[in-house]
C-alpha positions in Angstrom: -25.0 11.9 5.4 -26.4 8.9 7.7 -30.2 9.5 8.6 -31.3 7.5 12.1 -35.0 7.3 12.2 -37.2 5.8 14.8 -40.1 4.0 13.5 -42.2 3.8 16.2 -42.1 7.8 16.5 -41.0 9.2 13.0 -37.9 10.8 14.5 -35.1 11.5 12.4 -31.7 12.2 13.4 -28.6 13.0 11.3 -25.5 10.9 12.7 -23.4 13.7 11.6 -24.7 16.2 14.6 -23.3 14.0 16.9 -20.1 14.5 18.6 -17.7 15.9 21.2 -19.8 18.2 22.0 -23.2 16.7 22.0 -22.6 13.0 23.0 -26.1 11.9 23.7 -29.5 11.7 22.3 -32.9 10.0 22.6 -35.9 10.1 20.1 -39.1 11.9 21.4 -40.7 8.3 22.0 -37.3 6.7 23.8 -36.8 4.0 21.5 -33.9 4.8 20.4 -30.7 6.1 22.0 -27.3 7.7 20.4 -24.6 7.4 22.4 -20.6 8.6 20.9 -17.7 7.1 22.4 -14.3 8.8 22.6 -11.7 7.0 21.4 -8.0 7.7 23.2 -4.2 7.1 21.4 -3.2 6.1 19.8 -6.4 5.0 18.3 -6.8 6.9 14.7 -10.6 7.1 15.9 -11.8 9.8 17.0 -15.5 9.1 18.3 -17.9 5.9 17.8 -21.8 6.2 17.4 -23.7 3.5 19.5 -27.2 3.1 19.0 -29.6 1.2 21.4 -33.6 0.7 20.7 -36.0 -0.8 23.1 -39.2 -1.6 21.6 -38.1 -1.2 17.5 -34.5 -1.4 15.2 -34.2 2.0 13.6 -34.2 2.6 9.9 -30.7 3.9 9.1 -30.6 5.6 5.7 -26.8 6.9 4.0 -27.5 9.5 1.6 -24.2 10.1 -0.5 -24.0 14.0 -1.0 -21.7 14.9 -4.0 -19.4 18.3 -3.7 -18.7 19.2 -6.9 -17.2 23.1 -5.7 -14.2 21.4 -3.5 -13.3 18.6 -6.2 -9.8 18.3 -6.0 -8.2 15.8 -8.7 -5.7 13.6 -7.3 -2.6 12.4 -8.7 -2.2 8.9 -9.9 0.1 6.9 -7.1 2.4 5.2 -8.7 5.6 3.5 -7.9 9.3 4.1 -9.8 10.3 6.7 -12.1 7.9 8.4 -14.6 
C-alpha cells in the first residue's frame, strides 16, 4: 500500500483508491494533485498515477502488507526434464 501525504496540510491518500473510476484528486490545502492516466493497447498498463504539488513535494510512504491466508506456493521454473 502506497501512502501520499501532503505536508503542508497532513492529508493522506492511499494510491491504491485511485483508478478508472475515480481519476482525480486534490488534498484539502491544493498542494497536491493525483491525476491516473489510462493507458490504451497494447500497452500491458492499465492506469498511471501522476502527482503534481505546488508549494511542497509530498511524503510517499510504501507499506508492504503480507497475506498470509491467499499464500499460494509456486513451483520451481525450471528448464529440461525432471
Amino acid at each position: 500500500m502506497t501512502i501520499i501525504e501532503c505536508l503542508e496540510c497532513d492529508t493522506k491518500l492511499i494510491e491504491s483508491n485511485y483508478g478508472k473510476n475515480n481519476a482525480a484528486a486534490t488534498c484539502s490545502c491544493g498542494n497536491l494533485q493525483l491525476i491516473v492516466a489510462h493507458f490504451t493497447p497494447p500497452s500491458e498498463l492499465e492506469t498511471y498515477l501522476s502527482i503534481r504539488y505546488s508549494v511542497s513535494y509530498p511524503s510517499i510512504t510504501e507499506i508492504i502488507v503480507e497475506n498470509n491466508n491467499n499464500s499460494i506456493e509456486e513451483p520451481e521454473k525450471r528448464l529440461g526434464f525432471n
